[in-house]
C-alpha positions in Angstrom: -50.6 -10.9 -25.9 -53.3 -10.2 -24.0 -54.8 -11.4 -20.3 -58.2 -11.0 -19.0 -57.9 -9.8 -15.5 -60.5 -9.7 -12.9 -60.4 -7.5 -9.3 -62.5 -8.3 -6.4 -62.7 -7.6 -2.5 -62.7 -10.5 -0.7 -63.2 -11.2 3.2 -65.8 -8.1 2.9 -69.7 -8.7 1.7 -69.7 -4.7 0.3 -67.8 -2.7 -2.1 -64.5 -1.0 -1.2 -63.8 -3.1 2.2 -62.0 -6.1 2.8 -58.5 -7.3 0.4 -58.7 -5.8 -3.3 -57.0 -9.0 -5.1 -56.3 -8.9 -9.2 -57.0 -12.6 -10.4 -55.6 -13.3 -13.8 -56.3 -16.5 -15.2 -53.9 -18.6 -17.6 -53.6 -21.5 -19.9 -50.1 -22.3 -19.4 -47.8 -20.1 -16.8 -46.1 -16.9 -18.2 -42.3 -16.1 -17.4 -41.8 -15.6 -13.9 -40.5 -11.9 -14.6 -43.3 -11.0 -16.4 -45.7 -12.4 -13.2 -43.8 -10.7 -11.3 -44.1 -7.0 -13.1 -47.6 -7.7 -13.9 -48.0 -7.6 -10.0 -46.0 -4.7 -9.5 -48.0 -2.3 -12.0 -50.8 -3.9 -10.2 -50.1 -2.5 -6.7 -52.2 -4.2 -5.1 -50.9 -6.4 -1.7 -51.4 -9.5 -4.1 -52.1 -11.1 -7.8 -53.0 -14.2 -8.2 -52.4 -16.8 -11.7 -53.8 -20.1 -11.9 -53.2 -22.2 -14.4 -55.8 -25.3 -15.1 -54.3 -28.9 -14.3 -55.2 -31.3 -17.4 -55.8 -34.4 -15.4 -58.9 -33.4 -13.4 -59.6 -35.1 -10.1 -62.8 -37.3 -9.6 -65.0 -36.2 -7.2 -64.0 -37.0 -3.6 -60.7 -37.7 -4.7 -58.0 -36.4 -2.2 -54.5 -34.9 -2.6 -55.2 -34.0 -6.5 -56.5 -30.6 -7.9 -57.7 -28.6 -10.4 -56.0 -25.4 -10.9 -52.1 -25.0 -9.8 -51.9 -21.3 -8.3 -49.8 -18.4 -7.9 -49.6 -15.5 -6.4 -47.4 -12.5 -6.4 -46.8 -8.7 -4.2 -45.8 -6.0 -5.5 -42.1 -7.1 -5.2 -41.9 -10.9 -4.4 -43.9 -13.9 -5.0 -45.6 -15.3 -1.9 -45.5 -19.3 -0.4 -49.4 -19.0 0.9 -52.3 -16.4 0.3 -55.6 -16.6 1.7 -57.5 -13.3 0.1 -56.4 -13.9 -3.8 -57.3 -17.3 -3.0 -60.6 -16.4 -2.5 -60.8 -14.2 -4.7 -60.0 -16.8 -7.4 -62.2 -19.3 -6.3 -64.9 -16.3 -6.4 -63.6 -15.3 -9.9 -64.1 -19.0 -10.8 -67.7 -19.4 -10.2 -68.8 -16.1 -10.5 -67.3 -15.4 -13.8 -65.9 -18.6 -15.2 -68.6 -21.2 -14.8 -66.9 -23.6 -12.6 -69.5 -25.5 -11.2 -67.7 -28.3 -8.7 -68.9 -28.4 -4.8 -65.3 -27.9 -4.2 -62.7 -26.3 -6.4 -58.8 -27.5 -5.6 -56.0 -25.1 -5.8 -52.1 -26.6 -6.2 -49.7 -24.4 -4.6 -46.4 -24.2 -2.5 -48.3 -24.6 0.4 -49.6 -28.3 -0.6 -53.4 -28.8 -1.9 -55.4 -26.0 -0.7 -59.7 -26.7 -1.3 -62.7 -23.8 -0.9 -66.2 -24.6 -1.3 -68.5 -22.6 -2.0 -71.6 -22.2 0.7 -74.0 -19.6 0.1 -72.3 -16.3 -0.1 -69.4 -17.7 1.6 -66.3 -19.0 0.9 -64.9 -22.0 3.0 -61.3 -22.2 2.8 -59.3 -25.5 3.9 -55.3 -24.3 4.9 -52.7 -25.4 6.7 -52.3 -24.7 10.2 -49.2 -23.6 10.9 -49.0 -22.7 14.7 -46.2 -20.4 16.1 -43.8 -21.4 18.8 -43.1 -18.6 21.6 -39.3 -16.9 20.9 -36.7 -15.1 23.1 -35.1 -14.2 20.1 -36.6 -10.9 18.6 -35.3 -7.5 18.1 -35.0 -5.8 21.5 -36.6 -2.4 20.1 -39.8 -4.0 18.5 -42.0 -2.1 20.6 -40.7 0.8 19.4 -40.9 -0.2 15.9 -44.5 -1.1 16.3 -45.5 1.9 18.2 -46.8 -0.3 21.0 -46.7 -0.1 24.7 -46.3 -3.3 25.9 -45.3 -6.6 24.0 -46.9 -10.1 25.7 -45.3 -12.4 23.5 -43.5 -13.1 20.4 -44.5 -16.3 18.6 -43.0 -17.1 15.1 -43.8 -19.5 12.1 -43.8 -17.8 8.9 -44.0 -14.6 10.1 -43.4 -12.9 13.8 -46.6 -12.6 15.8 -46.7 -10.2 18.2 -49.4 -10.4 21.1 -50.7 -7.1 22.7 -53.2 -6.6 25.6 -56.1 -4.9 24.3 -57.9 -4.3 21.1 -57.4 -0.8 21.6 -53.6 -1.3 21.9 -53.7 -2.7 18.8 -55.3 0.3 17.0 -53.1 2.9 18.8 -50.1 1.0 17.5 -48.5 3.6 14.6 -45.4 1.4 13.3 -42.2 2.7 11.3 -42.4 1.1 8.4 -38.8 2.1 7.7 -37.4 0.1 11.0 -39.7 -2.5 10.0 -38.5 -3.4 6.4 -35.0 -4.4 8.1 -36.7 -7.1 10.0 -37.1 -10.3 7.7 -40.0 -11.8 8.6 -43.5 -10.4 8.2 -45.2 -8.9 11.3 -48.8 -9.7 12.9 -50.3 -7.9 15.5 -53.4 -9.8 17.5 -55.1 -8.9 20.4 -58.5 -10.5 22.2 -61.6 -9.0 20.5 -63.8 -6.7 22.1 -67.1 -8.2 20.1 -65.3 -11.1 18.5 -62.8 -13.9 19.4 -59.6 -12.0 17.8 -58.4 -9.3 16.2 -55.6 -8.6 13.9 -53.3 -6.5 12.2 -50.5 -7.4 9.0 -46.7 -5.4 8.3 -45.0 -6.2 5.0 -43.3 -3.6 4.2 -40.1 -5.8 2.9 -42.9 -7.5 0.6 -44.0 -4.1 -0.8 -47.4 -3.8 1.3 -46.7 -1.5 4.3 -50.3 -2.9 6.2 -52.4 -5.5 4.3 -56.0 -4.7 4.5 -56.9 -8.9 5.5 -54.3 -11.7 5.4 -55.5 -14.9 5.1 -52.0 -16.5 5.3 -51.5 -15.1 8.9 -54.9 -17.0 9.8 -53.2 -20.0 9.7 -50.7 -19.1 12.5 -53.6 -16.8 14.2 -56.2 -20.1 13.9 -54.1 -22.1 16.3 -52.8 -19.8 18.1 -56.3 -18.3 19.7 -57.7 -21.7 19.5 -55.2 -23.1 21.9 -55.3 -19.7 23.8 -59.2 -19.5 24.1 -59.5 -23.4 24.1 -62.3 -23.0 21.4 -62.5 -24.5 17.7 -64.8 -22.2 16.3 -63.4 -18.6 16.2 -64.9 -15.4 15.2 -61.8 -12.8 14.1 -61.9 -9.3 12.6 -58.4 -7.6 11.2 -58.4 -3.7 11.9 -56.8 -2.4 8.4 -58.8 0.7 7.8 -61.0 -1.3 5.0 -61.4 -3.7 7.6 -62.2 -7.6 7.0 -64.2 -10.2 9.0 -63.4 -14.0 8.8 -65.0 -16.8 10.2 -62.5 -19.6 11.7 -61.8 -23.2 12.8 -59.5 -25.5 13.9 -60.0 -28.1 12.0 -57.3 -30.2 13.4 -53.3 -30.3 14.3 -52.8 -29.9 10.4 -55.7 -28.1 8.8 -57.4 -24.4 9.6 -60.3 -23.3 8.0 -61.4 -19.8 7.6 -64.2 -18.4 5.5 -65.6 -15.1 4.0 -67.4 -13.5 1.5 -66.2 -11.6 -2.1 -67.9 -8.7 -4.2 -67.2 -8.0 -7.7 -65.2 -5.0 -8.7 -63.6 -5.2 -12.4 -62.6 -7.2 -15.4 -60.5 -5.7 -18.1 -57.8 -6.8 -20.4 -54.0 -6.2 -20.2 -51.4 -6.1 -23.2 -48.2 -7.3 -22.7 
């Protein structure tokens, strides 16, 4: 049998920056196994399958969509992703002719919708807003490689608030003491030329530090916009490739966050 598969960086507007994502679009889903190795001898922080949904919604219909979606690390498959979704919605017009304002993902996070505007993609996700904890391991700054912790807020994953932007790039974790801890691990700071910045750990996912994680934006989204008291939010994650997103609070349910894609690779894989 064999897939087409596509690769593209997306939350970056050059080559070689932002979240490498493999998209692989289906008719009808493959074994979960084989999804699942497919991503692994991918290696890259996520692969995303879609499979089209037969009873297409009408335009300006809510709640319905047109593609359920996927997505899989290198070792486990994933509830939300923001870059693959991207990606795919990228993939989609660039590549596969889909020519909607607004293409509609299924997914185990509810309906998620991008549209398309100019170069950029708009992405409508939840918001899922951490709640400040107490109960955290007691040697996390020390696993993180970080001075001094502010706060620890949880959803999904464990956010962790530092001072400074520069904090946050001095932090050197050990991604060893760190695959113990369940939950996923964001680093945020205030910005030094934008609103936030950012940094991802999933080490117990198979992806050590994710170049730009959508998924976290929906608990960074709320988070800074509460803290800052602003719905429009400018945020940069500080992976080495590097990734800027533009962000707003839609409202207490939705986020959005948008970004740009560049084209790297199709190919075809035998399985």
């Amino acid at each position: 049998m064999d897939l087409t598969i596509y690769q593209a960086d997306a939350f970056a507007s050059r080559l070689f920056t932002g979240n490498p994502a493999a998209v692989i679009p289906l008719e009808q889903w493959l074994e979960d196994d084989l999804m699942q190795q497919i991503a692994m001898e991918n290696n890259l922080a996520e692969t995303a399958f879609f499979v089209p949904i037969q009873q297409q919604p009408r335009d300006g219909e809510e709640g319905a969509a047109d593609f359920h979606i996927r997505w899989f690390t290198p070792t486990l498959e994933i509830n939300l992703c923001g870059h693959a979704t991207l990606a795919s919605a990228f993939i989609l017009y660039s590549q596969l002719g889909f020519t909607k304002p607004v293409v509609r993902f299924q997914s185990k996070s509810g309906v998620l919708k991008v549209t398309k505007n100019g170069a950029a993609y708009e992405m409508d996700f939840p918001s899922w807003k951490p709640e400040k904890i107490s109960d955290y391991p007691e040697n996390l700054e020390t696993i993180l490689g970080i001075k001094e912790i502010l706060g620890v807020y949880k959803y999904r994953d464990l956010l962790v608030e530092v001072a400074t932007e520069a904090e946050l790039l001095r932090a050197k974790p050990d991604f060893t003491a760190l695959k113990k801890i369940p939950e996923m691990v964001i680093l945020t700071a205030p910005g030094t030329h934008v609103d936030f910045v950012s940094r991802f750990f999933a080490p117990g996912a198979g992806v050590d530090e994710d170049p730009v994680t959508g998924s976290a934006h929906s608990q960074l989204i709320p988070f800074w916009s509460d803290k800052l008291n602003k719905q429009q939010l400018s945020a940069k994650q500080l992976s080495k490739r590097g990734g800027d997103l533009i962000c707003q609070q839609l409202n207490e349910e939705r986020v959005m966050m948008a970004g740009e894609c560049v084209f790297y690779m199709k190919g075809t894989i035998r399985v």
